[in-house]
Structures are given as structure tokens and as C-alpha cells.
N, C-alpha and C positions, 0 to 999 in steps of 0.2 A: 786350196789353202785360203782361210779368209781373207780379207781386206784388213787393215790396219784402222781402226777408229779413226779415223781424220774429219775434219771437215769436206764433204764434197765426197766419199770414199760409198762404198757402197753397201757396206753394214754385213756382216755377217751371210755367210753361202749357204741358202738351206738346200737339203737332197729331197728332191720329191720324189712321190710315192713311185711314178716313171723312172727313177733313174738319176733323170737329169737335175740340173743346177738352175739357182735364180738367185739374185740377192736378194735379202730383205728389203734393202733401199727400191726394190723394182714396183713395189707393193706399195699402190695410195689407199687409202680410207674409201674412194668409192669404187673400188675392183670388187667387185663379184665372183668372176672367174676370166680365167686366160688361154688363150689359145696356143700351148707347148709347142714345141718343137718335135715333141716325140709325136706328133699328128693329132693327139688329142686336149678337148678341153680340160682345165681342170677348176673348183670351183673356192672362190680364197673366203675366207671370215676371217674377222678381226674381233678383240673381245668391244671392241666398242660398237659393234654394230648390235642394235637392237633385238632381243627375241624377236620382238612380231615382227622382224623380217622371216621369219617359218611359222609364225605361228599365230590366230588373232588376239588380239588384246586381251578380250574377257578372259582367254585358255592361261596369256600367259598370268596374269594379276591370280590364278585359281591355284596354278603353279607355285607362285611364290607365295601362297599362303598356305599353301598345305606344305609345303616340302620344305626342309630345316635345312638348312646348312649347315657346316660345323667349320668354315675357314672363315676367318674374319677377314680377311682379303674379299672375300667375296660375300659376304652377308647373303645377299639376296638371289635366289637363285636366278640365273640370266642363261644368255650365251655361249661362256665358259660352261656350264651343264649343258645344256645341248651338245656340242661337241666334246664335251667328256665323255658322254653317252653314246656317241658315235664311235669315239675311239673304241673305247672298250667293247663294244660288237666288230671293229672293223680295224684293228690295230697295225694292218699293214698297208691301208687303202688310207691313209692319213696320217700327215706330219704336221709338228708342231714349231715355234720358234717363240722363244722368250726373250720378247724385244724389250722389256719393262727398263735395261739400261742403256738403251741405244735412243739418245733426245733427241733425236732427225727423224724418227716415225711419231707420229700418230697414235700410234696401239703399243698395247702390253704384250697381247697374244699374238698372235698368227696360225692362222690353219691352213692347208692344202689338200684338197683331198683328189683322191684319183680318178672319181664321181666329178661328173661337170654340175651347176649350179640348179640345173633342174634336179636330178640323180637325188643332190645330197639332201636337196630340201624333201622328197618323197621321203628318202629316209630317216629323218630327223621327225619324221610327222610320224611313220610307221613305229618310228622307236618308242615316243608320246603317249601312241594310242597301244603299245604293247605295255608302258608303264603306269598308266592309266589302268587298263584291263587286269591287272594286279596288285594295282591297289583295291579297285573295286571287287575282286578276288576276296578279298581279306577283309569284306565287310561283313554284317551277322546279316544281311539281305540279297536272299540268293533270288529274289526275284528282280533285284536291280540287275545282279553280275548276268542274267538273262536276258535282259532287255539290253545290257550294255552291247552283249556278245552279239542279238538280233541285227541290232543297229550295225554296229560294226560289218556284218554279213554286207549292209547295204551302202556301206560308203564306200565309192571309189576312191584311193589317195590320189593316186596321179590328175584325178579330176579337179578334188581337193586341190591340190596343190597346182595344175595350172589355171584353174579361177581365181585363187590368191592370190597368185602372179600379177595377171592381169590386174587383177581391183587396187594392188596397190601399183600397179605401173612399173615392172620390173620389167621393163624389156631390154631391148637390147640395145638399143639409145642410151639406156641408164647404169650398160654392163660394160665397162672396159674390157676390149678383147686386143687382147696383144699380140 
């Protein structure tokens, strides 16, 4: 049963994708991901955390000029898309919480996913370069979608994504693990 809105109370109980319970109130702005109770980690986003925390700059600024939005809440595509994106490939490996009227957080959103913090950012990268690969799909140059598809043959994600890691210094010093 939730908590009653008070001052000092602990906001709203979300069910994670394990089963178990956490408050929203448990949740700071620089949690990454958490170490459950049900034995495994899990990995949290907030809508205020930046894309280029998954993705590098130049990708995401390329993103939000090609890709439209249609919510004015969110004009520009960000974070909120990325994790849109995940849900809807992974709709039970991920929960949500819509903190936008509880004033004692930090955040609008909240995610949790079942994925620990490495996990989800591989996935969010795979999901990119799968959205990516169709849009260049859909171009009149089939020797781009070629060279795109070559390329791709030769990138590792997981390597991708823990050299990212590292260059921006996402370790584990920087990850709250509870």
C-alpha cells in the first residue's frame, strides 16, 4: 500500500521488474543502478539524466535532428525516447513511475529495468544501431544501407559500450549501489 504524500514519507511504492518493492523516495538523481534484494542488480534512469549518458554527443545532436517528436512535453527527442524504446522491445524487463507530482524528487520519470546498468546501456545502443539500420533502409542509396550493414558486421557493442563507460568515467565510485 503506498505511503500517504507527507513531508518526510517515502513517495509512492513502485513493483520492480523482480517482484520486489522500493520507494520512489529511495531513488537520488545520481543512482545508476542498485543492488536488490532479490540478489540481482538492477539499473535506474531518470528523465533528467542525459542521453549521452548511452550514447556520444555528435549520435545524440544527429538524433534529435532527424527524429520528430509529436509531444510537446518533450519536444526534443532525449532519454524519455531511449527508454521508450526499450520498453517497447522489453515491456516486462522494465518499469516505470510518474514522479512529475511528487516535489521531493528530482525527476519526472523513473525507470527500472531488470538489466543492470551495463546490460541496459548495450541495449539501448543495439536498439539505436537497429534504428538507425532502418532508417538507412529507407534511403534511395543501397550502397550506403551496405556499407552501413559492413560496418555494423565490425562493431562490437559491448566493447562500445564499455569504452564509453570508461571515457566518461562511469564506474563504480560514480554508481550508487544499495
Amino acid at each position: 500500500m503506498p505511503e500517504p504524500r507527507v513531508p518526510g514519507g517515502r513517495g509512492d511504492e513502485l513493483e520492480l521488474p523482480c517482484g520486489r518493492t522500493k520507494y520512489v523516495h529511495d531513488f537520488d538523481l545520481g543512482m545508476r543502478e542498485f543492488d536488490c534484494s532479490c540478489g540481482e542488480s538492477h539499473a535506474v534512469v531518470m528523465d533528467v539524466h542525459p542521453p549521452d549518458r548511452f550514447l556520444p554527443e555528435f549520435l545524440v545532436e544527429v538524433l534529435q535532428e532527424a527524429i520528430e517528436t509529436t509531444s510537446a512535453e518533450m519536444p526534443e527527442f532525449g532519454t524519455p525516447h531511449l527508454l521508450g524504446i526499450v520498453l517497447e522491445e522489453f515491456p516486462n524487463k522494465v518499469v516505470s513511475n510518474d514522479a512529475s507530482n511528487d516535489q521531493d524528487v528530482g525527476f519526472s520519470m523513473l525507470w527500472v529495468s531488470d538489466f543492470d546498468s551495463q546490460r541496459l546501456h548495450e541495449i539501448i545502443v543495439e536498439l539505436v544501431i537497429e534504428l538507425m539500420e532502418h532508417a538507412v533502409s529507407h534511403g534511395e542509396d543501397e550502397n550506403a544501407l551496405t556499407q552501413f550493414e559492413q560496418q555494423m558486421l565490425e562493431f562490437d557493442v559491448s566493447e562500445f559500450v564499455s569504452e564509453y563507460r570508461a571515457q566518461r568515467d562511469l564506474s563504480e565510485d560514480d554508481v550508487f549501489v544499495q
